[in-house]
NUMAR-306969 format. One record per atom (N, C-alpha, C, CB): x, y, z; atom name; residue number from 1. Coordinates in Angstrom, 2 decimals, m for minus. Glycine has a CB too. Example, Ala and Ser with C-alpha at 12.3 -4.5 7.8 and 13.67 -1.06 7.14 Angstrom:
X:Y:Z:atome:num
13.19:m5.69:7.80:N:1
12.30:m4.50:7.80:CA:1
13.20:m3.30:7.80:C:1
11.31:m4.47:9.05:CB:1
12.85:m2.25:7.08:N:2
13.67:m1.06:7.14:CA:2
12.90:0.03:7.87:C:2
14.08:m0.60:5.72:CB:2
END
This chain:
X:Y:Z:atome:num
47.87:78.37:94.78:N:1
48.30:79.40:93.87:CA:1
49.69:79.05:93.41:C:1
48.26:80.80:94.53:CB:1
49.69:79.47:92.24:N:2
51.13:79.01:91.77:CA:2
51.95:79.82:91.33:C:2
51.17:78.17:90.84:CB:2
53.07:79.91:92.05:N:3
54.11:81.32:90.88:CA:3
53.61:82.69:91.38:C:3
53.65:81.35:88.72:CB:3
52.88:82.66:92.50:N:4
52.85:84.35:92.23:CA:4
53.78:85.61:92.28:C:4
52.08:84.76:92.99:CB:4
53.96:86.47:91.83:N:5
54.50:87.39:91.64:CA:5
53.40:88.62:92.32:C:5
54.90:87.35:90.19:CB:5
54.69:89.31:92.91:N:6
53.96:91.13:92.98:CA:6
53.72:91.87:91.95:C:6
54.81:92.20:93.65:CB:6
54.03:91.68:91.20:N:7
53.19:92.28:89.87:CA:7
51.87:92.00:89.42:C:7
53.81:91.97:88.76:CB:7
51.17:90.25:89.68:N:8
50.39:89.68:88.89:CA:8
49.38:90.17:90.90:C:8
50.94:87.71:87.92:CB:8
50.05:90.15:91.44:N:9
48.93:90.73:92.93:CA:9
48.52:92.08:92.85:C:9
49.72:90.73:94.55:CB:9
49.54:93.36:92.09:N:10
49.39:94.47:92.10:CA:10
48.12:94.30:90.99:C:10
50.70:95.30:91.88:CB:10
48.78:94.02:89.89:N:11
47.70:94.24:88.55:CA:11
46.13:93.30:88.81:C:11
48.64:93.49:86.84:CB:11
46.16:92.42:89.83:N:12
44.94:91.64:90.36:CA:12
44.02:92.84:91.11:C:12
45.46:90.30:91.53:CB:12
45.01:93.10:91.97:N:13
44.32:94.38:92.76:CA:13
43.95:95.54:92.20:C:13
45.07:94.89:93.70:CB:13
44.36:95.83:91.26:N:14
44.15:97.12:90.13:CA:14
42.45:97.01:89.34:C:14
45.61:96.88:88.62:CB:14
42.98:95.45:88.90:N:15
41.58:95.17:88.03:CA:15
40.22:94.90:89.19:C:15
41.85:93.52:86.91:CB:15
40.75:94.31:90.12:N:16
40.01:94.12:91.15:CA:16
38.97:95.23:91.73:C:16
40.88:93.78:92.01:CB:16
40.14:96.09:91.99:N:17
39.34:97.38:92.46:CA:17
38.30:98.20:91.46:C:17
40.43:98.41:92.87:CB:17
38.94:98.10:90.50:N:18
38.43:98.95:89.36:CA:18
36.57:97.95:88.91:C:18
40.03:98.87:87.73:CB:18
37.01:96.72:88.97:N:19
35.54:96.41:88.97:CA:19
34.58:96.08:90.08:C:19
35.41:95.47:88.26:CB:19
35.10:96.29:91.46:N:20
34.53:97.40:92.37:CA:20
33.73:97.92:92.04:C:20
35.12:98.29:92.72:CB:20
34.26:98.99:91.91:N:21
33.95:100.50:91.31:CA:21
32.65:100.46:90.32:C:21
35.36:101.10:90.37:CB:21
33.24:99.60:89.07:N:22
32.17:99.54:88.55:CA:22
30.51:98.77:89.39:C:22
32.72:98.90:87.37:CB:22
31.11:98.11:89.39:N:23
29.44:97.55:90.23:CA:23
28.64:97.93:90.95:C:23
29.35:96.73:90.96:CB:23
28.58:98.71:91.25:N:24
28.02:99.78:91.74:CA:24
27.88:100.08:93.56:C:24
26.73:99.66:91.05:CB:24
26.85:100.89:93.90:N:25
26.92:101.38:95.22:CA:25
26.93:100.14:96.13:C:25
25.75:102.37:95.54:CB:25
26.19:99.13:95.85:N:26
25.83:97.97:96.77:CA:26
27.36:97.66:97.34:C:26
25.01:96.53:95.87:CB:26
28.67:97.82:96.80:N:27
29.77:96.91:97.49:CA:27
30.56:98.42:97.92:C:27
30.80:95.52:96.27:CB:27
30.04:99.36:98.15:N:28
30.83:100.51:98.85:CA:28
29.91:100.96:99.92:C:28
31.24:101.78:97.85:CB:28
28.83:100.16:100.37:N:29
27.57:99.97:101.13:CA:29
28.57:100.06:102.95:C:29
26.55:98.03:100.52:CB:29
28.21:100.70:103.67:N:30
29.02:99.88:105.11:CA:30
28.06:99.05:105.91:C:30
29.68:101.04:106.33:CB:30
27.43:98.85:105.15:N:31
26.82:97.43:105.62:CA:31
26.75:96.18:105.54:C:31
26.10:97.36:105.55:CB:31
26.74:95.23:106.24:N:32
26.99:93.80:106.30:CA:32
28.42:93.75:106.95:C:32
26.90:93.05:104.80:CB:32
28.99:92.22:106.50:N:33
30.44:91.88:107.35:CA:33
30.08:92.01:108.78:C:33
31.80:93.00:107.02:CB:33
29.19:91.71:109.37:N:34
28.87:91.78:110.70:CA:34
29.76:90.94:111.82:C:34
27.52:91.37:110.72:CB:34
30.40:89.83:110.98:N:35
30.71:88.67:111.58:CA:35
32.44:89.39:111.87:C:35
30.40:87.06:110.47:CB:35
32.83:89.56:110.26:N:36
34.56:90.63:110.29:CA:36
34.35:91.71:111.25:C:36
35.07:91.61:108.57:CB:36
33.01:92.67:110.96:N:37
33.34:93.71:112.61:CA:37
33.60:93.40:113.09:C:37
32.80:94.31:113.51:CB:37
32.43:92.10:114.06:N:38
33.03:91.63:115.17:CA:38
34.57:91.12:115.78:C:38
32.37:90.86:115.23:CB:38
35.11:90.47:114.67:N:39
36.43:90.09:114.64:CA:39
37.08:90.95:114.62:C:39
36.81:89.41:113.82:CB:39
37.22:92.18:113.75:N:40
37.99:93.07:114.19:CA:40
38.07:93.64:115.08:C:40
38.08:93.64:113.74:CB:40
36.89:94.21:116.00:N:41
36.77:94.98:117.16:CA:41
37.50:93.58:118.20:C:41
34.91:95.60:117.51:CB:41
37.31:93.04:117.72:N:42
38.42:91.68:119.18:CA:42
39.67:92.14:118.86:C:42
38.50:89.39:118.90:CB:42
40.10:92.15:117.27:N:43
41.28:91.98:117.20:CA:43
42.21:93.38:117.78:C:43
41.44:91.56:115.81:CB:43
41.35:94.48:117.28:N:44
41.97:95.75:117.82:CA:44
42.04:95.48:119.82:C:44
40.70:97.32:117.20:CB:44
41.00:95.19:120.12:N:45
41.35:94.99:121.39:CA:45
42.23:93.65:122.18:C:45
40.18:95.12:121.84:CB:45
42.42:93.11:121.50:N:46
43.48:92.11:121.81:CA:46
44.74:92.98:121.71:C:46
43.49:90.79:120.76:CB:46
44.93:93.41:120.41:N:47
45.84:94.43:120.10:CA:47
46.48:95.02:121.66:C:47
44.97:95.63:119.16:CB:47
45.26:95.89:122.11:N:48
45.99:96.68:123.41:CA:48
46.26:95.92:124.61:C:48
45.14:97.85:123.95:CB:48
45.36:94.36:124.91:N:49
45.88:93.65:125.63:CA:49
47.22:93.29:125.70:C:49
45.33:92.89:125.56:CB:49
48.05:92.74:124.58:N:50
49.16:92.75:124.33:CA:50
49.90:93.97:124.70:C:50
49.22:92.44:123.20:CB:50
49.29:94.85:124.07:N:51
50.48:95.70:124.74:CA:51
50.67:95.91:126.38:C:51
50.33:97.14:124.18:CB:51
49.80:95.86:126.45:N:52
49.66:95.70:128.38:CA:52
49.94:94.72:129.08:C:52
48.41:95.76:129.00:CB:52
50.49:93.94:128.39:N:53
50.74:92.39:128.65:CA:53
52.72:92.71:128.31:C:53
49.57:90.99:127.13:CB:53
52.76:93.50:126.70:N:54
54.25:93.32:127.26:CA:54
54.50:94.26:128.05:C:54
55.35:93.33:126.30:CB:54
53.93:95.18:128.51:N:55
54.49:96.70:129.21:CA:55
54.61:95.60:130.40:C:55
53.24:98.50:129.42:CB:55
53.69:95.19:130.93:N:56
53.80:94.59:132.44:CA:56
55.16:93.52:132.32:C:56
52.14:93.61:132.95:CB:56
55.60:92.53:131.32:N:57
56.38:91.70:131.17:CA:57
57.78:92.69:131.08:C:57
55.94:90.78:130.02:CB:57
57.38:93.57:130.92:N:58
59.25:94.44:130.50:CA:58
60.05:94.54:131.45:C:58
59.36:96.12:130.06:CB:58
59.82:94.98:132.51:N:59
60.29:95.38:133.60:CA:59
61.66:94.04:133.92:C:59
58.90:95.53:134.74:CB:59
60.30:92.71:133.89:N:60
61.11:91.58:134.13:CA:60
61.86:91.16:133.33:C:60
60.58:90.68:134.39:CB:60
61.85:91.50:132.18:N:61
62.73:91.35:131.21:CA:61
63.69:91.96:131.09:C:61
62.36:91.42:130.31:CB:61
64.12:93.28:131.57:N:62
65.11:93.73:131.19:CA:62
66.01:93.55:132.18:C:62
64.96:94.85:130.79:CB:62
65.37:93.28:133.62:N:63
66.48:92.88:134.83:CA:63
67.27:91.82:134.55:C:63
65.88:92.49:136.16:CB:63
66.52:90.45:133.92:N:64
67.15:89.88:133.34:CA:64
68.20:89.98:132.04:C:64
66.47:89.38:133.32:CB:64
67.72:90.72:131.13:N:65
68.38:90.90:130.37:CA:65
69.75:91.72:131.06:C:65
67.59:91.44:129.40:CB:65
69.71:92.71:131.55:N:66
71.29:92.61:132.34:CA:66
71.93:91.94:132.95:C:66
71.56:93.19:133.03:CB:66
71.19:91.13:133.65:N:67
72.16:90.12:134.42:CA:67
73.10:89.26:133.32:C:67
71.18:88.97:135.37:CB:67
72.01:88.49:132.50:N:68
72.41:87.82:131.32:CA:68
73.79:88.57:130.88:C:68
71.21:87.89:130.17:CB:68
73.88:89.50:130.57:N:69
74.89:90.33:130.02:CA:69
76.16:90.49:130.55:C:69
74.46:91.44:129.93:CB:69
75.83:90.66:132.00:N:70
76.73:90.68:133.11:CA:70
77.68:88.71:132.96:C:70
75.46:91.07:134.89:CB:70
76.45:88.29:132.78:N:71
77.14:86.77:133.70:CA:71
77.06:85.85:132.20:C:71
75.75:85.84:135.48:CB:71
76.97:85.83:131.10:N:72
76.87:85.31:129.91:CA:72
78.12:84.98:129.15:C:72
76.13:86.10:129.25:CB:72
79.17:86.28:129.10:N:73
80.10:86.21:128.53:CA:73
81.32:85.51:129.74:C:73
80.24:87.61:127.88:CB:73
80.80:85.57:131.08:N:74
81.72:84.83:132.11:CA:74
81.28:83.50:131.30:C:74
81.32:84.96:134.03:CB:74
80.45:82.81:131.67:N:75
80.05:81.35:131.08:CA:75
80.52:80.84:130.35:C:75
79.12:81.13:130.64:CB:75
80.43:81.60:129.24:N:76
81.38:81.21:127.89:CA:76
83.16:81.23:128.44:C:76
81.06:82.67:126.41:CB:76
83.46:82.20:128.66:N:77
84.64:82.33:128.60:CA:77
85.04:81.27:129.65:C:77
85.05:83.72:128.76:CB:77
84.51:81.07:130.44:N:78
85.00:79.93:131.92:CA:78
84.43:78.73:131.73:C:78
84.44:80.37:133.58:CB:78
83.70:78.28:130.97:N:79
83.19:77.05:130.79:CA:79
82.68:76.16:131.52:C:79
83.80:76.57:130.39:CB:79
82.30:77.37:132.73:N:80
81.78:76.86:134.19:CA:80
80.55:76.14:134.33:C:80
81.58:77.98:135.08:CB:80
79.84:75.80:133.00:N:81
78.10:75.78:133.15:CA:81
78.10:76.30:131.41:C:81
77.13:77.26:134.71:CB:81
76.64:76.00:131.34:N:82
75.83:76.43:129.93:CA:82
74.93:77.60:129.86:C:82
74.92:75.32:129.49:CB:82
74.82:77.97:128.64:N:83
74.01:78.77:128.57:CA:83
72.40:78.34:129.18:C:83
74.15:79.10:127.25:CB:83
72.05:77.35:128.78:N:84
70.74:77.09:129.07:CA:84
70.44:76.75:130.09:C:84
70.25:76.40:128.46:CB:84
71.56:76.68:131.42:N:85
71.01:76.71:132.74:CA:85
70.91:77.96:133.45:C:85
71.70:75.91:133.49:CB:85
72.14:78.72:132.64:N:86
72.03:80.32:133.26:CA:86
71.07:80.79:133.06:C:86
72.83:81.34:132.85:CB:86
70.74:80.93:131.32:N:87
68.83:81.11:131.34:CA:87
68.10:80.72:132.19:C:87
68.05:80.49:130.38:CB:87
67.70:79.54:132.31:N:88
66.64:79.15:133.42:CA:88
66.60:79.64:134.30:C:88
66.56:78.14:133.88:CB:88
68.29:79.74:135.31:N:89
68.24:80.28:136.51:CA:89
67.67:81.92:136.21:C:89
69.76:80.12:137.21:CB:89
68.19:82.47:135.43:N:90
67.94:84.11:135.98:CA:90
66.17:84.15:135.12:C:90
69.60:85.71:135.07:CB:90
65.53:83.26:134.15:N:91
64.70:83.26:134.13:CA:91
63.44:83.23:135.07:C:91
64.91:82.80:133.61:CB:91
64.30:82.06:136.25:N:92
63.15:81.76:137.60:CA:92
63.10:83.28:138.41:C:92
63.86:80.26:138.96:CB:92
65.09:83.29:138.50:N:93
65.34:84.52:139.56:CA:93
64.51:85.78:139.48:C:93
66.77:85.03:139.42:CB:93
64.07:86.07:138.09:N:94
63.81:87.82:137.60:CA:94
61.90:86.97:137.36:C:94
65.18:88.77:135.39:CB:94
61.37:86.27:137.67:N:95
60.16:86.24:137.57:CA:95
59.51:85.68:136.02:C:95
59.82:87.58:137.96:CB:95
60.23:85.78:135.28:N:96
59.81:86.00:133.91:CA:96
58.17:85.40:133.12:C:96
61.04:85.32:133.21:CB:96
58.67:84.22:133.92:N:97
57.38:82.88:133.83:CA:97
55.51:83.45:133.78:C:97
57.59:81.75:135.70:CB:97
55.51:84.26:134.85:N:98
54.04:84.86:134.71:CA:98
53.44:85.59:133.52:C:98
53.88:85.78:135.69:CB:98
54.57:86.45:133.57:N:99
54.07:87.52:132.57:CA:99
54.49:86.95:131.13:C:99
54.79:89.09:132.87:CB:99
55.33:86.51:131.19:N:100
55.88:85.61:129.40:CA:100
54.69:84.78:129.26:C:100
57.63:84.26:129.36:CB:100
54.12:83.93:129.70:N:101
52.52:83.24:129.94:CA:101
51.69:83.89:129.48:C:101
51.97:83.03:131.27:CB:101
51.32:85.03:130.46:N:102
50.13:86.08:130.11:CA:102
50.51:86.94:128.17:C:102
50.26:87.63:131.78:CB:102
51.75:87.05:128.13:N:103
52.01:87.81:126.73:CA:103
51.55:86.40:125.86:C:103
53.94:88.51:126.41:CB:103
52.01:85.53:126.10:N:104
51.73:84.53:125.19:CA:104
50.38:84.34:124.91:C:104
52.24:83.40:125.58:CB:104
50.00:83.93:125.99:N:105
48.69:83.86:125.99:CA:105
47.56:84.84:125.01:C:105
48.51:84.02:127.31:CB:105
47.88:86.14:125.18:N:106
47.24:86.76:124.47:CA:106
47.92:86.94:123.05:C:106
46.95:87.82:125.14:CB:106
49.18:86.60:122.67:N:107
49.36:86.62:121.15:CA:107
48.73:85.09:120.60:C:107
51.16:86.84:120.74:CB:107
48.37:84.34:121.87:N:108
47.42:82.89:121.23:CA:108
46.12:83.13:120.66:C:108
47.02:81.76:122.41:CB:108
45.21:84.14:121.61:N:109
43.99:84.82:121.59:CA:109
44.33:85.40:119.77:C:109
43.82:86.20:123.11:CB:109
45.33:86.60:119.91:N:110
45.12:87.38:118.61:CA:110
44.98:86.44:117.43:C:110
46.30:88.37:118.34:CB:110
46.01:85.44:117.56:N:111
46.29:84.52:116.27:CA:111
44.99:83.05:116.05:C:111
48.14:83.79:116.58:CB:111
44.51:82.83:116.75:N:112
42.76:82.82:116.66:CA:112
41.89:83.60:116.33:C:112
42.18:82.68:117.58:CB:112
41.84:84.67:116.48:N:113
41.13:85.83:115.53:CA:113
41.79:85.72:114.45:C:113
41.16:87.37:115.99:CB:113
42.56:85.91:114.28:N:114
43.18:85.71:112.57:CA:114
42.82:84.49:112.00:C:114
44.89:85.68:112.39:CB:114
42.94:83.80:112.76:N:115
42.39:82.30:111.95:CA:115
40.64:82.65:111.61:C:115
42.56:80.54:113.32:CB:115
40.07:83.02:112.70:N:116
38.58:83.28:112.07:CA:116
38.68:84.12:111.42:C:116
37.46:83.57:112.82:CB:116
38.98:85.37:110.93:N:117
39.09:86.18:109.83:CA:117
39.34:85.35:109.00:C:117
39.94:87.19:109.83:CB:117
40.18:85.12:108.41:N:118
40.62:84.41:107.55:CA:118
39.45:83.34:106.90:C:118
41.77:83.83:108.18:CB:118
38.78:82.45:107.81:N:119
37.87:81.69:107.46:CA:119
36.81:81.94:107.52:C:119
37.89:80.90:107.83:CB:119
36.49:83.57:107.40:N:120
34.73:84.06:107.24:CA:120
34.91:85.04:106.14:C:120
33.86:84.95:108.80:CB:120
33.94:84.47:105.29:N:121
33.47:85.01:104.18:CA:121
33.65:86.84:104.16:C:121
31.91:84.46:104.11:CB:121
33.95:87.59:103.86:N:122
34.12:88.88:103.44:CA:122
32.50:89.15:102.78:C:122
35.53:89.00:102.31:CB:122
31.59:90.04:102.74:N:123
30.34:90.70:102.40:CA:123
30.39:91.71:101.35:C:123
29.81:91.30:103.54:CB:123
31.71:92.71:101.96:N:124
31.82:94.01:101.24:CA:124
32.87:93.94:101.34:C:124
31.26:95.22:101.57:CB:124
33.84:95.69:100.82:N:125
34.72:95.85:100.96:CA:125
35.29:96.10:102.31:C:125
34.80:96.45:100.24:CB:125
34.82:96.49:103.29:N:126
35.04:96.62:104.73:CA:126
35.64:94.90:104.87:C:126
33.40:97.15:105.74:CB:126
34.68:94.00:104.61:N:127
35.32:92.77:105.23:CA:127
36.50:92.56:104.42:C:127
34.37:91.45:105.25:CB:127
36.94:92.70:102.75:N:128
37.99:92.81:102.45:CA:128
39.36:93.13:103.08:C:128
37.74:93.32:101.83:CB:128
38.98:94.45:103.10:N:129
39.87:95.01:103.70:CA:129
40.55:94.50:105.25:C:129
39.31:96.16:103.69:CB:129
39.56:94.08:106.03:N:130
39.72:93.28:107.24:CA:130
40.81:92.12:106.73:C:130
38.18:92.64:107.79:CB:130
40.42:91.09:105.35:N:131
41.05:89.90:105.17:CA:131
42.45:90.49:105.03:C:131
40.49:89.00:103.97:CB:131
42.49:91.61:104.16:N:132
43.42:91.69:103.77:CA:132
44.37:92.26:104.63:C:132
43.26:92.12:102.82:CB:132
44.09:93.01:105.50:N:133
45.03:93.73:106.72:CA:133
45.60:92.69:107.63:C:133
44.13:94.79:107.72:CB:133
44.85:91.77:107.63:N:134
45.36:90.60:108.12:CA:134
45.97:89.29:107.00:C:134
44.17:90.13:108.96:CB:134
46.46:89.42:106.21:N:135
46.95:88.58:104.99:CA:135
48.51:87.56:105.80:C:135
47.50:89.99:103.39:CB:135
48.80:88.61:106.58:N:136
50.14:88.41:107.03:CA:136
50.30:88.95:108.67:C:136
51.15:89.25:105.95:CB:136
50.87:87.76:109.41:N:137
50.65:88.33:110.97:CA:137
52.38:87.66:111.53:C:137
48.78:87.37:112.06:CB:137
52.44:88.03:112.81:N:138
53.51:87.72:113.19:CA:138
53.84:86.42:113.37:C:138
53.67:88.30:114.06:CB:138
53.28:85.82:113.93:N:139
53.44:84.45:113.74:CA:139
53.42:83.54:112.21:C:139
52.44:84.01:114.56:CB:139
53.08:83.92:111.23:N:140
52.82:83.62:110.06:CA:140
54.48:82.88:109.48:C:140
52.19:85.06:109.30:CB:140
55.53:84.33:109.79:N:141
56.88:84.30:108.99:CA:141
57.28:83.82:107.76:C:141
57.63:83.78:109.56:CB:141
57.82:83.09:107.26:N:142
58.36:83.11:106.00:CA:142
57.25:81.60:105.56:C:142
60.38:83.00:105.98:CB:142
56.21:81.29:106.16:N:143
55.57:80.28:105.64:CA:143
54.62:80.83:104.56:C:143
54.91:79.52:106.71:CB:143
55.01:80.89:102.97:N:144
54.85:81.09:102.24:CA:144
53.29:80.56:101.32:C:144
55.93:80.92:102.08:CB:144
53.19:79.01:101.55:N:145
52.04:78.70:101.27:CA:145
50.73:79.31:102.24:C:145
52.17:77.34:101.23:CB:145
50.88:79.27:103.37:N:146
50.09:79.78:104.16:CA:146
49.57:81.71:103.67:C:146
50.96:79.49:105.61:CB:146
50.18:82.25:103.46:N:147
50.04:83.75:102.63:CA:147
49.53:83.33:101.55:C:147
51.38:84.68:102.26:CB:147
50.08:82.36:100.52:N:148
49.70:82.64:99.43:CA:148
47.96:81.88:99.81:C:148
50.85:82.02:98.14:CB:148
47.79:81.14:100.12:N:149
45.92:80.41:100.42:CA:149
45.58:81.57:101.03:C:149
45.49:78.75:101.66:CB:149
45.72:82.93:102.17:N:150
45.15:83.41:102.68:CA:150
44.87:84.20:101.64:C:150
45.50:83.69:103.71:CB:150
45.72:84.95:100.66:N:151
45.78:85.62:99.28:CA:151
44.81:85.10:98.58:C:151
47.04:85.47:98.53:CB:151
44.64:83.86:98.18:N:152
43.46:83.32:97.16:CA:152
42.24:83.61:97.70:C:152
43.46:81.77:96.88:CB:152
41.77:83.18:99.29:N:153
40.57:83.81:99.48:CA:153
40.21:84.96:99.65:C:153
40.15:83.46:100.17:CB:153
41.37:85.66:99.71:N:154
41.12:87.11:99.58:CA:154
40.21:87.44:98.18:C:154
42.64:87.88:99.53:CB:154
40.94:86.93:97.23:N:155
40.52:87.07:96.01:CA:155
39.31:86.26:95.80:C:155
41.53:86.78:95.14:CB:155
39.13:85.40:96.39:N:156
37.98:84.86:95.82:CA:156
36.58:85.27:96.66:C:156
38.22:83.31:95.77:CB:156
36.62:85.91:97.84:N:157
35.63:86.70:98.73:CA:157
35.26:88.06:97.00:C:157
36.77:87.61:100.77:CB:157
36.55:88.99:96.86:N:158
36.51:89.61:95.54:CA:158
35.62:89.47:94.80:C:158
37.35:89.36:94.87:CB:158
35.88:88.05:94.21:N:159
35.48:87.68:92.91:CA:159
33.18:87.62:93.65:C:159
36.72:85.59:92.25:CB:159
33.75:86.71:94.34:N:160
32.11:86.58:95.00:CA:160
31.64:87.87:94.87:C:160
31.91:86.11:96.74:CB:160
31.80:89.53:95.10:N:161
31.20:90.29:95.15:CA:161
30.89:91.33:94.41:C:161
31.38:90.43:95.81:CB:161
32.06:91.07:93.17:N:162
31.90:91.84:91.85:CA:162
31.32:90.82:90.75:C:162
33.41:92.49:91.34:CB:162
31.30:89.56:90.85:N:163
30.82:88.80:89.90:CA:163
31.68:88.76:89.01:C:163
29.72:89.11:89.46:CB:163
33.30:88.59:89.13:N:164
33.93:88.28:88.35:CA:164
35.31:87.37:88.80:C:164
34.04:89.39:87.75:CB:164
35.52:86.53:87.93:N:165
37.32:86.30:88.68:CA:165
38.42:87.08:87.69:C:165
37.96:84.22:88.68:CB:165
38.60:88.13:88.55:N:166
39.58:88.84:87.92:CA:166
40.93:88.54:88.01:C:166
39.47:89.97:88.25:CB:166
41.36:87.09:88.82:N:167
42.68:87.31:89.00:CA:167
43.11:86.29:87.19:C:167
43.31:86.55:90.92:CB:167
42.05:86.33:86.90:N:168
42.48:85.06:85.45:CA:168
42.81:86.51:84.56:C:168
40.67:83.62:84.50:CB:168
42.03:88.19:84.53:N:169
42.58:88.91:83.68:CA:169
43.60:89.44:84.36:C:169
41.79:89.74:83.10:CB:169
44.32:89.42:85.69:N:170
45.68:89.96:85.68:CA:170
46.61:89.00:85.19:C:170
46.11:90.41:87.01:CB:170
46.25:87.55:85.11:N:171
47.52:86.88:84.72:CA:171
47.74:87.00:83.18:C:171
47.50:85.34:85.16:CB:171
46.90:87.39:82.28:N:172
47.27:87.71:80.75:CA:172
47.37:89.36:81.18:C:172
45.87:87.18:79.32:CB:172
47.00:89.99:81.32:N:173
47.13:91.30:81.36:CA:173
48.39:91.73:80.98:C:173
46.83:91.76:82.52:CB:173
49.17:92.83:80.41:N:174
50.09:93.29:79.92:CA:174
51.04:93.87:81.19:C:174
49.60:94.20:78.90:CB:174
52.03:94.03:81.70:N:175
52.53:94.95:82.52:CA:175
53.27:95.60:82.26:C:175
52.87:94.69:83.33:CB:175
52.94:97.09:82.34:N:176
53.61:97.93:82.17:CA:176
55.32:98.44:83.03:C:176
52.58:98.63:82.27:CB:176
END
């Protein structure tokens, strides 16, 4: 994709939806996308894994995080040692290693579901909506080409189900 703008995504999505609409009941159907349910029902439950993953990791984190606080600005100021051994040490000391693992671990899980979202065809608007709720994830960040390709198949799952490519009439389209 080239050049996009939030305007030429809004007015894509405008025309988009609108010929939706027109096409009738078949793409407001909640049926099909069997494959995106599935993915989503992982992803929502990965979802709460994580959170149970950082609740359990907090504890250890924040003991550390005071110590750090306590003994960080000595370091610097005394030039006794580095930062990156004091880390390690109060990293081993406060446990951190298990549970930073286990959180990871499961933001590895989530961001594999996103990758299969991403690479399964959309049916209806339900699977749309799936692509699109996921367009952008935490790990993603400012990698720009990566959004904009997840964006095109968004649109082009779209185009597959209204029988049109509408993103060619938002780019002449007028904006108001």
């Amino acid at each position: 994709m080239s050049n996009i703008d939030r305007r030429k995504l809004m007015v894509g999505g405008a025309v988009g939806a609108a010929a939706a609409v027109l096409a009738g009941p078949a793409l407001a159907t909640v049926e099909g996308d069997a494959e995106l349910r599935k993915l989503w029902a992982d992803y929502l439950s990965v979802l709460t894994t994580i959170e149970a993953a950082g609740a359990a990791h907090e504890p250890f984190r924040a003991a550390y995080e005071k110590e750090w606080e306590e003994l960080a600005d000595h370091v610097i100021r005394h030039r006794d040692g580095n930062l990156g051994k004091l880390h390690d040490l109060l990293w081993k000391k406060h446990g951190l290693a298990p549970t930073w693992r286990a959180l990871n671990r499961e933001r590895d899980n989530r961001q594999c579901i996103v990758t299969e979202i991403r690479r399964t065809e959309a049916e209806s608007l339900f699977g749309i909506g799936v692509k699109h709720e996921r367009l952008e994830d935490d790990r993603m960040g400012a990698d720009r080409v990566e959004l904009e390709q997840a964006i095109d198949d968004a649109r082009r799952n779209i185009a597959d189900l209204i029988g049109e490519e509408f993103i060619a009439v938002a780019e002449i389209a007028p904006v108001a």
